[in-house]
PDB file with one MODEL, atoms N, CA, C and O in Angstrom:
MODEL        1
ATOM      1  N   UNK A   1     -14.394   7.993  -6.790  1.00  0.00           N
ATOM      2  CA  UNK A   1     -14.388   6.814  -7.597  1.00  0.00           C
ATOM      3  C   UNK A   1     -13.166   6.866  -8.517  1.00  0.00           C
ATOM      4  O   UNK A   1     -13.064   7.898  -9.179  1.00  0.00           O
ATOM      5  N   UNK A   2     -12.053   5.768  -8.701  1.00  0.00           N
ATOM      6  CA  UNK A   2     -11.253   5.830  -9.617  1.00  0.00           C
ATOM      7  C   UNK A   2     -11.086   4.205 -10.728  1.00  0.00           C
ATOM      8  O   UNK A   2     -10.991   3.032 -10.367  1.00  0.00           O
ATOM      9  N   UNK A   3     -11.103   4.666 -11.794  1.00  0.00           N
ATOM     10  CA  UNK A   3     -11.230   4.267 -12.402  1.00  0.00           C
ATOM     11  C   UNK A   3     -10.065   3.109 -12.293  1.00  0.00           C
ATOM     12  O   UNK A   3      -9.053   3.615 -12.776  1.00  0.00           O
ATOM     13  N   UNK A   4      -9.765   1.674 -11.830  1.00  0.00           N
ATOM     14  CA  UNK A   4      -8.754   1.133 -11.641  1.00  0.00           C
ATOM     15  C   UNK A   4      -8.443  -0.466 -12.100  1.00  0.00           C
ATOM     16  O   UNK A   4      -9.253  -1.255 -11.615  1.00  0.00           O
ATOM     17  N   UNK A   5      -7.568  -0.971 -12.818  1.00  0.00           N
ATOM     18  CA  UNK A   5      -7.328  -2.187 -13.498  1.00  0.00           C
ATOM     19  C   UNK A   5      -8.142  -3.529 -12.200  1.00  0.00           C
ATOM     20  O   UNK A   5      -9.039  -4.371 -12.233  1.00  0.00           O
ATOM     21  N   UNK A   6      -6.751  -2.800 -10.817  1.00  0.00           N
ATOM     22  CA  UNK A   6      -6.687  -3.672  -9.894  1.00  0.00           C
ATOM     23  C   UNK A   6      -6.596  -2.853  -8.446  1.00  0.00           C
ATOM     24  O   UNK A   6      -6.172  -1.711  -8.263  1.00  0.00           O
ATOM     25  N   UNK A   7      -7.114  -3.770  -7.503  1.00  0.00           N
ATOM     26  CA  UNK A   7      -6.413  -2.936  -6.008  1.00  0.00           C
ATOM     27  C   UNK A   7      -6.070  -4.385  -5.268  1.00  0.00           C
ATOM     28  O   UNK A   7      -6.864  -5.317  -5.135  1.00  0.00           O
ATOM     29  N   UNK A   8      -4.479  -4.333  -4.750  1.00  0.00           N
ATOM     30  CA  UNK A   8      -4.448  -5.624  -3.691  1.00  0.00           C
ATOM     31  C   UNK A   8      -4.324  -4.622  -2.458  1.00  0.00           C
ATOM     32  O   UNK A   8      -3.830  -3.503  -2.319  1.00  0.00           O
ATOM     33  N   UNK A   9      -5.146  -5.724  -1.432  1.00  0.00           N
ATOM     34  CA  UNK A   9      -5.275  -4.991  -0.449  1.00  0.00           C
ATOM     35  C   UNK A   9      -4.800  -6.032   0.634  1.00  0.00           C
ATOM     36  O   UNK A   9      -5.615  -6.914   0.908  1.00  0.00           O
ATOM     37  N   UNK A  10      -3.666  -6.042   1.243  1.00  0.00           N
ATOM     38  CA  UNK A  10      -2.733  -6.675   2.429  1.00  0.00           C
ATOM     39  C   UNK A  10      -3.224  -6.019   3.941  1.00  0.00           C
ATOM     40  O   UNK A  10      -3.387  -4.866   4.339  1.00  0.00           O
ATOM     41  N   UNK A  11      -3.376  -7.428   4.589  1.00  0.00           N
ATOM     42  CA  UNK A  11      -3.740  -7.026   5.460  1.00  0.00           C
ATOM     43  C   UNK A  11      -2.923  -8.159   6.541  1.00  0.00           C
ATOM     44  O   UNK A  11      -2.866  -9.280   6.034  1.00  0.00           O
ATOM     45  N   UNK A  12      -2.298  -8.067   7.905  1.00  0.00           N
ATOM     46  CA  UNK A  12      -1.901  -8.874   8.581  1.00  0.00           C
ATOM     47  C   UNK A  12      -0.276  -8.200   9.548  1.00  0.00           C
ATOM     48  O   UNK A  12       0.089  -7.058   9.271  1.00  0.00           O
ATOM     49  N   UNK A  13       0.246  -8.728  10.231  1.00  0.00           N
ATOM     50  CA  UNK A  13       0.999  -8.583  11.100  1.00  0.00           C
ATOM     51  C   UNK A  13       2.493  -8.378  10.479  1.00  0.00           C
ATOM     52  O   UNK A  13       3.089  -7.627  11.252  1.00  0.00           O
ATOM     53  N   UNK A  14       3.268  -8.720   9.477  1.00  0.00           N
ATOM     54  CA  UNK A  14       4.086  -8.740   8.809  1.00  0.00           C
ATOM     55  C   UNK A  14       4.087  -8.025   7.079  1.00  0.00           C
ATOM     56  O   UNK A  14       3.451  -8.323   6.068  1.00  0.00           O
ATOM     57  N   UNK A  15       5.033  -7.072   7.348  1.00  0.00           N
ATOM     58  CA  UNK A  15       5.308  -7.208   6.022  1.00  0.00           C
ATOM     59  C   UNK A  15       6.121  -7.366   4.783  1.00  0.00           C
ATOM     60  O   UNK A  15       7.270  -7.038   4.489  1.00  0.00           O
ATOM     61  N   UNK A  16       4.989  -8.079   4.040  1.00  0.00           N
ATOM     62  CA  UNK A  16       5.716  -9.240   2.788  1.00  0.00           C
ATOM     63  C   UNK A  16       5.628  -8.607   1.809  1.00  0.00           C
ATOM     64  O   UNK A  16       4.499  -8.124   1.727  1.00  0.00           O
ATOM     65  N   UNK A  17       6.444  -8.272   0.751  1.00  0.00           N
ATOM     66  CA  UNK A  17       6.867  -7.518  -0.269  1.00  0.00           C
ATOM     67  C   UNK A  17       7.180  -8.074  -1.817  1.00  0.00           C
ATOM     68  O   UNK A  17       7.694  -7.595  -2.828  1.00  0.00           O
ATOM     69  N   UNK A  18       6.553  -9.411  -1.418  1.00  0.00           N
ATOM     70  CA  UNK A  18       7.013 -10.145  -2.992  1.00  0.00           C
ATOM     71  C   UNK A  18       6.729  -9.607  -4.112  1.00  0.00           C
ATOM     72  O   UNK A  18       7.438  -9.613  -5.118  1.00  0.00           O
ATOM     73  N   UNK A  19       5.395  -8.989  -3.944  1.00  0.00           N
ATOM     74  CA  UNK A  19       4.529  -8.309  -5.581  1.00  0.00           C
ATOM     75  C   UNK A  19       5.549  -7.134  -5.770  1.00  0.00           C
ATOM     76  O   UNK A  19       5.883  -7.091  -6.954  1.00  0.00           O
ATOM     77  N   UNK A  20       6.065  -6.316  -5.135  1.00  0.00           N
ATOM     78  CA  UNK A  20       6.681  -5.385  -4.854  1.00  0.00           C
ATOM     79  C   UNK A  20       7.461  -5.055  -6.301  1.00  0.00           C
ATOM     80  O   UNK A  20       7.138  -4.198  -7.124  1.00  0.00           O
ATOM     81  N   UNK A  21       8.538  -5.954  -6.359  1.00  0.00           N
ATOM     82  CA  UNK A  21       9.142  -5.966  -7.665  1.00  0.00           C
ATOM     83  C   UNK A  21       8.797  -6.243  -9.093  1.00  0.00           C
ATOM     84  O   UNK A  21       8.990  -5.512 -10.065  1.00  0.00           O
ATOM     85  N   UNK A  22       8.248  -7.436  -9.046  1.00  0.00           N
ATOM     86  CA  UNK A  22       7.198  -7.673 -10.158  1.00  0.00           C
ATOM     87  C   UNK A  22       6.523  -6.660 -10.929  1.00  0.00           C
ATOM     88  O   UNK A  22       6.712  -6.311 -12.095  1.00  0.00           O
ATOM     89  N   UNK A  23       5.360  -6.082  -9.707  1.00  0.00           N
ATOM     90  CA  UNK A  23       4.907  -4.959 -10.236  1.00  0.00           C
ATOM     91  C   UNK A  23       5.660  -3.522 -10.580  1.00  0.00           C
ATOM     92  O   UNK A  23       5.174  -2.651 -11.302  1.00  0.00           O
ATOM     93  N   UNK A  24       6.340  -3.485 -10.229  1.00  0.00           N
ATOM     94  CA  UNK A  24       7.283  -2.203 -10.256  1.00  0.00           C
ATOM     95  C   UNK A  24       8.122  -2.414 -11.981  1.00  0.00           C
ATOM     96  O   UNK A  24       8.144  -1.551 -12.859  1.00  0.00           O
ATOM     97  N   UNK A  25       8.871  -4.110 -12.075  1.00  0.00           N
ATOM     98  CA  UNK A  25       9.706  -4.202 -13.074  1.00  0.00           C
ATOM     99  C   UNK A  25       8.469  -4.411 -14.648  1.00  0.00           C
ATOM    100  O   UNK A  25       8.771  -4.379 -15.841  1.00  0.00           O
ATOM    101  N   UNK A  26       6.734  -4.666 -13.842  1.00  0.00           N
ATOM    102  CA  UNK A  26       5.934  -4.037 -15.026  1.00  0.00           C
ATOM    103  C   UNK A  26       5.459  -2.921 -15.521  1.00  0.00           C
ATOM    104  O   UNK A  26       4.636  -2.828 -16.433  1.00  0.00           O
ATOM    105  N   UNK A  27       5.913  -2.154 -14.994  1.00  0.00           N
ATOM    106  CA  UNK A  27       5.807  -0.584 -14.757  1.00  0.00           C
ATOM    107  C   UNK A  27       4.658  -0.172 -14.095  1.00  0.00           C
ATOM    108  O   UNK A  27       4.305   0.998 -14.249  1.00  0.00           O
ATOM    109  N   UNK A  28       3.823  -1.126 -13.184  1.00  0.00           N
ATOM    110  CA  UNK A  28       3.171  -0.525 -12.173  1.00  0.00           C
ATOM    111  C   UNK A  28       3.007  -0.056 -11.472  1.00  0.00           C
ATOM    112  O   UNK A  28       3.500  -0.518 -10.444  1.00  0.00           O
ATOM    113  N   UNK A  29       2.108   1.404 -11.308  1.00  0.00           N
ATOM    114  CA  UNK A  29       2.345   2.285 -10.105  1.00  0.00           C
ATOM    115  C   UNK A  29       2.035   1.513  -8.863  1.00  0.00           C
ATOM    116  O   UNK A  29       1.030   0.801  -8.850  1.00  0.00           O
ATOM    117  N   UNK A  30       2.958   1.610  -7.624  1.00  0.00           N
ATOM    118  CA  UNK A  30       2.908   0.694  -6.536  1.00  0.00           C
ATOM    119  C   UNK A  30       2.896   1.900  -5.168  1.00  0.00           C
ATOM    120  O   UNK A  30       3.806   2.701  -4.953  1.00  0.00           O
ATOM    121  N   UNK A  31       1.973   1.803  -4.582  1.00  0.00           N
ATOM    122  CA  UNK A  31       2.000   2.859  -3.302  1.00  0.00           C
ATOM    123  C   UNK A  31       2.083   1.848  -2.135  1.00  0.00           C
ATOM    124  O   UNK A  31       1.297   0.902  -2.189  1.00  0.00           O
ATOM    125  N   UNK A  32       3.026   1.931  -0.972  1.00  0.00           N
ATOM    126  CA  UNK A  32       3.217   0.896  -0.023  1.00  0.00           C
ATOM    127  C   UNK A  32       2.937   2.000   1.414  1.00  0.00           C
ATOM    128  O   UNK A  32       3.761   2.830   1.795  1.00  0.00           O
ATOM    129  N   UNK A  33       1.620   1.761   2.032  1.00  0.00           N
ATOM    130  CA  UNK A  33       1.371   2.154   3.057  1.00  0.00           C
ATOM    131  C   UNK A  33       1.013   1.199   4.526  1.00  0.00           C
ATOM    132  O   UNK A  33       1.178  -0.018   4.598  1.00  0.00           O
ATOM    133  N   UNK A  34       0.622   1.861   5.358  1.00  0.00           N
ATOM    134  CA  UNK A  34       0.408   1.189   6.733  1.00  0.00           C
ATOM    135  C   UNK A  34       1.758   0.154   7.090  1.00  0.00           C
ATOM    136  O   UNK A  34       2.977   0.322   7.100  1.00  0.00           O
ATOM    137  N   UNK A  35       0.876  -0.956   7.363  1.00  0.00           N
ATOM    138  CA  UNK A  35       2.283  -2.086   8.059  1.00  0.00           C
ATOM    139  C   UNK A  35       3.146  -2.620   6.138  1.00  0.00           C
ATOM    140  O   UNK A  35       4.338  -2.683   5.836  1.00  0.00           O
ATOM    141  N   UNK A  36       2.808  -2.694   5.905  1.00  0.00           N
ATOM    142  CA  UNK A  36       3.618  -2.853   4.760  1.00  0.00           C
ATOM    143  C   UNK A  36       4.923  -1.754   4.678  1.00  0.00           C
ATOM    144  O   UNK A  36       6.059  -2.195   4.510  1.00  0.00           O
ATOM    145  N   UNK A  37       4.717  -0.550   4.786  1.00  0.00           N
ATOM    146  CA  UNK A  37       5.716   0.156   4.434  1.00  0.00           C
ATOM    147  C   UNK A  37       6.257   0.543   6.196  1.00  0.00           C
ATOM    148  O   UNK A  37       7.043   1.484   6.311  1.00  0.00           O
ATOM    149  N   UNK A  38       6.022   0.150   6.876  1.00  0.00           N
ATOM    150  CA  UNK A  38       6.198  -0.178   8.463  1.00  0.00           C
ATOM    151  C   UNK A  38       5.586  -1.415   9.419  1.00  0.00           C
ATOM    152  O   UNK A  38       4.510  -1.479  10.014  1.00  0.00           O
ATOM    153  N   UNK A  39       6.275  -2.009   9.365  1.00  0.00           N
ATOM    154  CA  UNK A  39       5.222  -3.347   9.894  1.00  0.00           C
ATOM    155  C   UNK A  39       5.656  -3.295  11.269  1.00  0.00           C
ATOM    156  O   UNK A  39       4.816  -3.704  12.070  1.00  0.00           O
ATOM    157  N   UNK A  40       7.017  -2.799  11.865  1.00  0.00           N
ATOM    158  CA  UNK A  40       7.549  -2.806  13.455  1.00  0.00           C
ATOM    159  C   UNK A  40       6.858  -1.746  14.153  1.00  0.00           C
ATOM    160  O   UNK A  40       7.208  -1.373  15.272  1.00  0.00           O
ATOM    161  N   UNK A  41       5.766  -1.193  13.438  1.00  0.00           N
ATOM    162  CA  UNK A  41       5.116  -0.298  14.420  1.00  0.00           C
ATOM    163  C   UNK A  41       4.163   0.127  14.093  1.00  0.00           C
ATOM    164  O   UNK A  41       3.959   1.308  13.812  1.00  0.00           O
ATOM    165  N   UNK A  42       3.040  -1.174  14.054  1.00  0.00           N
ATOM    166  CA  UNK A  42       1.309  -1.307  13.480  1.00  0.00           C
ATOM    167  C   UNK A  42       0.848  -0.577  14.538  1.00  0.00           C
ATOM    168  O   UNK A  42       0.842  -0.860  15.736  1.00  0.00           O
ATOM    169  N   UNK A  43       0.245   0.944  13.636  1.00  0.00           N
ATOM    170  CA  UNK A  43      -0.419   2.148  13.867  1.00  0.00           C
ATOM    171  C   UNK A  43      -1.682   2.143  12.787  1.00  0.00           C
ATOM    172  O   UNK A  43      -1.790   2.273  11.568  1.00  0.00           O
ATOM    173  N   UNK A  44      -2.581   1.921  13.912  1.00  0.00           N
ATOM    174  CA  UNK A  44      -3.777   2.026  12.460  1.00  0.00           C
ATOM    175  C   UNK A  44      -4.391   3.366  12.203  1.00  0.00           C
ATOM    176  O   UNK A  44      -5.201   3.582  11.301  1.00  0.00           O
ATOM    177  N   UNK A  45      -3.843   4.463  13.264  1.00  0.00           N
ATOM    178  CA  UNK A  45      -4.321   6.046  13.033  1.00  0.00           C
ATOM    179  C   UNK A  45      -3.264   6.022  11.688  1.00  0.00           C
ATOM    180  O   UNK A  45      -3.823   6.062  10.592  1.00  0.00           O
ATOM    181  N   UNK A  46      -2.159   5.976  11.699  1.00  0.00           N
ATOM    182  CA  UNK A  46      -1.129   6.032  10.133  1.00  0.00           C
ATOM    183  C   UNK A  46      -1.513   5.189   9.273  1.00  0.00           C
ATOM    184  O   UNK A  46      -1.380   5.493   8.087  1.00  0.00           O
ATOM    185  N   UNK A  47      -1.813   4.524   9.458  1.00  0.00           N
ATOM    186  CA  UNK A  47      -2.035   3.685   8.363  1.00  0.00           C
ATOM    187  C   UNK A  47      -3.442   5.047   7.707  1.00  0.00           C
ATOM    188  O   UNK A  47      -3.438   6.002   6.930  1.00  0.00           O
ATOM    189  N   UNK A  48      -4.419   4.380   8.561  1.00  0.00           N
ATOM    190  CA  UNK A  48      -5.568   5.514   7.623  1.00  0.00           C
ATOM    191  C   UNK A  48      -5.426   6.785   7.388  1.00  0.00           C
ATOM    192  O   UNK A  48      -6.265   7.384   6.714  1.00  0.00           O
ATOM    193  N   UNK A  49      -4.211   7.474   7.967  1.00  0.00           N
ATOM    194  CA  UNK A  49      -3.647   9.097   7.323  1.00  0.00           C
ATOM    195  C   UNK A  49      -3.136   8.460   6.106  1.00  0.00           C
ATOM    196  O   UNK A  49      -3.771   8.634   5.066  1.00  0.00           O
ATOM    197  N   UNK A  50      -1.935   7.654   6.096  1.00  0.00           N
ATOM    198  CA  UNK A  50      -1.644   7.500   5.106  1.00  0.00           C
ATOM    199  C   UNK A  50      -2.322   6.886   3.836  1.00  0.00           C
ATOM    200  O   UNK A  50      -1.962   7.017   2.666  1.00  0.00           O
ATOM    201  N   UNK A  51      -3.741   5.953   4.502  1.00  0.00           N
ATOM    202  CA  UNK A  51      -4.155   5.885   2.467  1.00  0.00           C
ATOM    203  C   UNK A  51      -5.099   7.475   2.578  1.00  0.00           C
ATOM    204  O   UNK A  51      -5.564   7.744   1.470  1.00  0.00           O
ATOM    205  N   UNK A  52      -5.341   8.194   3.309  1.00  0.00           N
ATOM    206  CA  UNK A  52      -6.505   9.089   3.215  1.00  0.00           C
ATOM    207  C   UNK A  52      -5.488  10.205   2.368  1.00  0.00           C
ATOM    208  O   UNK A  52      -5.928  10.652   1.308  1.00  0.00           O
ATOM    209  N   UNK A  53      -4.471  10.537   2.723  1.00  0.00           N
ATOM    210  CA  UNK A  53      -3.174  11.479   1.610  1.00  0.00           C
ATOM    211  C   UNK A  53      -3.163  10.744   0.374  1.00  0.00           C
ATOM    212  O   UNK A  53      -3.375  11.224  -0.740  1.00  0.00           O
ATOM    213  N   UNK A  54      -2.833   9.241   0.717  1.00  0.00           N
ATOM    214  CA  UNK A  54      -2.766   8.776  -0.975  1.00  0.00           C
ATOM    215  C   UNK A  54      -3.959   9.241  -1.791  1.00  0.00           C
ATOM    216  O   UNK A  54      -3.961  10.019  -2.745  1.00  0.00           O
ATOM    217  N   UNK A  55      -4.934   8.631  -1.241  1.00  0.00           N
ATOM    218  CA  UNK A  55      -6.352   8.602  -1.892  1.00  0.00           C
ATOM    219  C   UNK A  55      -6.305  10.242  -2.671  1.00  0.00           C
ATOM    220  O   UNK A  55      -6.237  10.493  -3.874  1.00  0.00           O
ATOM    221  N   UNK A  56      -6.368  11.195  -1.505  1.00  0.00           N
ATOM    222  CA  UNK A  56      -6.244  12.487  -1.769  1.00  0.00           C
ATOM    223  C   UNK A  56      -5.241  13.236  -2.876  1.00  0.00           C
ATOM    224  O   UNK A  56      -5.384  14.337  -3.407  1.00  0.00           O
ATOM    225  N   UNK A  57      -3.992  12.081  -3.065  1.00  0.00           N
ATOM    226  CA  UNK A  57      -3.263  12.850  -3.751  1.00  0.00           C
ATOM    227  C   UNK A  57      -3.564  11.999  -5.478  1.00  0.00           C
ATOM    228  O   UNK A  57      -2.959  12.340  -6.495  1.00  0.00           O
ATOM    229  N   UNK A  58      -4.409  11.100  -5.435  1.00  0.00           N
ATOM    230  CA  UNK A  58      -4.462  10.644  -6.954  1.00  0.00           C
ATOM    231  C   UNK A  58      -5.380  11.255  -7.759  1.00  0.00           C
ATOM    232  O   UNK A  58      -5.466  10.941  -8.947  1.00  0.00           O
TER     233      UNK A  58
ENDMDL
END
């Protein structure tokens, strides 16, 4: 369980990066996994390694 303001959770074929800066130039911590931080090669075994490390590493 973590204690958290917000979670956006993107889901779809492309990825769109608008919040990206916004949140970043508010000093929000921003973690960009699965098709977001690779969208030319939607892997859903990576995708769920990669939030299962995030998750793991907060």
């Amino acid at each position: 369980m973590l204690a958290v303001d917000s979670i956006v959770v993107c889901a779809g074929q492309e990825s769109v990066r608008d919040l990206l800066a916004p949140l970043e130039r508010a000093g929000t911590a921003v973690h960009i996994i699965g098709g977001a931080d690779e969208a030319s090669e939607l892997d859903a075994k990576r995708a769920i390694e990669q939030g299962t490390r995030l998750a793991a590493s907060l």
